[in-house]
C-alpha positions as CSV (number, residue, x, y, z in Angstrom):
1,X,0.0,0.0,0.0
2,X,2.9,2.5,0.7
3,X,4.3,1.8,-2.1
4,X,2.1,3.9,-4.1
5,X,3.4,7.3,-2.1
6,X,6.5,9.4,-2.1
7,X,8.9,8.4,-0.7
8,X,11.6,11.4,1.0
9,X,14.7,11.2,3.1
10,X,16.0,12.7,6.3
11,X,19.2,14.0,6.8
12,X,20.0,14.5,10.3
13,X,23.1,17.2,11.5
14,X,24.4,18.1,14.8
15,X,24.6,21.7,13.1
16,X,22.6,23.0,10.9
17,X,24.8,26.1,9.3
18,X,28.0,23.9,9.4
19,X,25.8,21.0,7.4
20,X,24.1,23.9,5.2
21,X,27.9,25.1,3.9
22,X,29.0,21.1,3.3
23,X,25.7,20.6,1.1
24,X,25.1,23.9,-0.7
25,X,29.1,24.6,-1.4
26,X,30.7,21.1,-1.7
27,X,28.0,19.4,-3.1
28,X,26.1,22.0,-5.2
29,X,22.3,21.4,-3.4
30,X,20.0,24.7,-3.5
31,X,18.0,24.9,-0.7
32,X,13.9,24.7,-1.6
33,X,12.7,25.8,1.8
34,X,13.6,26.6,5.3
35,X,10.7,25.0,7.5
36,X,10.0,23.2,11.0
37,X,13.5,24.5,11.9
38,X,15.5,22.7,9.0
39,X,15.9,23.1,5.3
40,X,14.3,21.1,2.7
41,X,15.9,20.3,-0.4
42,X,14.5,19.4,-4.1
43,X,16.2,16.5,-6.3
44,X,14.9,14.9,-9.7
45,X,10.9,13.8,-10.3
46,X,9.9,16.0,-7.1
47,X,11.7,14.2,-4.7
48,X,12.6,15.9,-1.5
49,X,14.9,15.8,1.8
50,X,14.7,17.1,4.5
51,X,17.9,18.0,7.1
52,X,17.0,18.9,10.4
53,X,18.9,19.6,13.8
54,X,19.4,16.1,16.2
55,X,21.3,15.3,18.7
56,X,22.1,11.8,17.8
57,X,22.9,12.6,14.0
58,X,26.2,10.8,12.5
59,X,25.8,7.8,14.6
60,X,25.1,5.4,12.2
61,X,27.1,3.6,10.3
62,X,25.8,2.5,7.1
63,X,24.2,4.7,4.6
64,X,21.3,7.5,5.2
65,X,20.6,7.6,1.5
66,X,21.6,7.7,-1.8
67,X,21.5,9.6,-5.3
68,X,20.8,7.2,-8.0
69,X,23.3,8.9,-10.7
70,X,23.7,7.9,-14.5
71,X,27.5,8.1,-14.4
72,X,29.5,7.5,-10.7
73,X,33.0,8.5,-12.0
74,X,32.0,11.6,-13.1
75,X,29.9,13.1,-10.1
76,X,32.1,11.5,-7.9
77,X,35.2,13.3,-9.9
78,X,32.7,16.3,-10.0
79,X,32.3,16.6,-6.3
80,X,36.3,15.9,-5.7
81,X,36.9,18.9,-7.4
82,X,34.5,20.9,-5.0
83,X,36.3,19.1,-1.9
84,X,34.0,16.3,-1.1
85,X,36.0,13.5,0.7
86,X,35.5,9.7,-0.5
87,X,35.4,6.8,1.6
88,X,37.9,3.9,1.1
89,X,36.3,0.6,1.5
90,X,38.9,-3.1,1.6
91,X,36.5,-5.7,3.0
92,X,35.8,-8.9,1.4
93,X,32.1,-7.3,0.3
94,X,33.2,-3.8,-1.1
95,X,36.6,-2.8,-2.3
96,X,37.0,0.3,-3.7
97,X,39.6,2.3,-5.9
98,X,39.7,5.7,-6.0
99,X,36.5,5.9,-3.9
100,X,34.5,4.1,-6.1
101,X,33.3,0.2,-5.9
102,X,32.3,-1.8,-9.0
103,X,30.8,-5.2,-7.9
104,X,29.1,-7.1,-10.7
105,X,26.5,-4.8,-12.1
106,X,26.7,-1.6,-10.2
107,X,29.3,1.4,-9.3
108,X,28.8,2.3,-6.4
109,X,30.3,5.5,-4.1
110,X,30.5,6.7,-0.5
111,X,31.1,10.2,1.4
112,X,30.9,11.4,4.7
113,X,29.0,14.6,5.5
114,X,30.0,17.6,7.7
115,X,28.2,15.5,10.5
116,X,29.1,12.0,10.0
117,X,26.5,11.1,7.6
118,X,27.2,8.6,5.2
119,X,25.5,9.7,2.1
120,X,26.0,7.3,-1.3
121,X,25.9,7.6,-5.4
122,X,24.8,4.3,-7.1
123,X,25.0,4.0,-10.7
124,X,22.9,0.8,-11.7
């Protein structure tokens, strides 16, 4: 039943302007909104996020979400160039080179946020 909805992603920051200056000036987001004390941001086919102020943000450890992009090595060479920070996986599931992963069928890329959020492109 859900399935037939909109689906959106949070994006939770211990600080807001620190987060704000990672996403609009190393990744290139434009901010939609400000609302309910955070800032709501616009992708593809009306798809939103929405990053908000927590206590508990950057805690996890696996992904918060990801951009499904047409071509990995060049957003993730895009966002190099504007200062964005790769991770470097060697486990017997994901190896990476150069920040980027290539398992059978997919290309795959992680980076940590201003907060500790790990955020992902995934080029199927």
């Amino acid at each position: 039943m859900l399935q037939r909805f909109p689906f959106y992603a949070y994006i939770p920051v211990k600080d807001l302007a620190r987060a704000r200056q990672f996403y609009e000036q190393k990744v290139g987001l434009k901010p939609k909104e400000e609302k309910f004390g955070g800032v709501i941001y616009e992708f593809a086919d009306q798809t939103l996020c929405f990053m908000y102020p927590a206590p508990n943000a950057g805690n996890s450890t696996a992904s918060q979400a990801f951009w499904s992009v047409d071509d990995v090595e060049q957003e993730v060479a895009e966002l190099k160039r504007r200062g964005v920070k790769f991770e470097e996986y060697h486990t017997p599931e994901i190896e990476t080179r150069d920040g980027i992963a290539s398992p059978v069928d997919t290309k795959a890329a992680w980076f940590k946020d201003s907060e500790g959020n790990i955020m992902a492109l995934i080029e199927v």
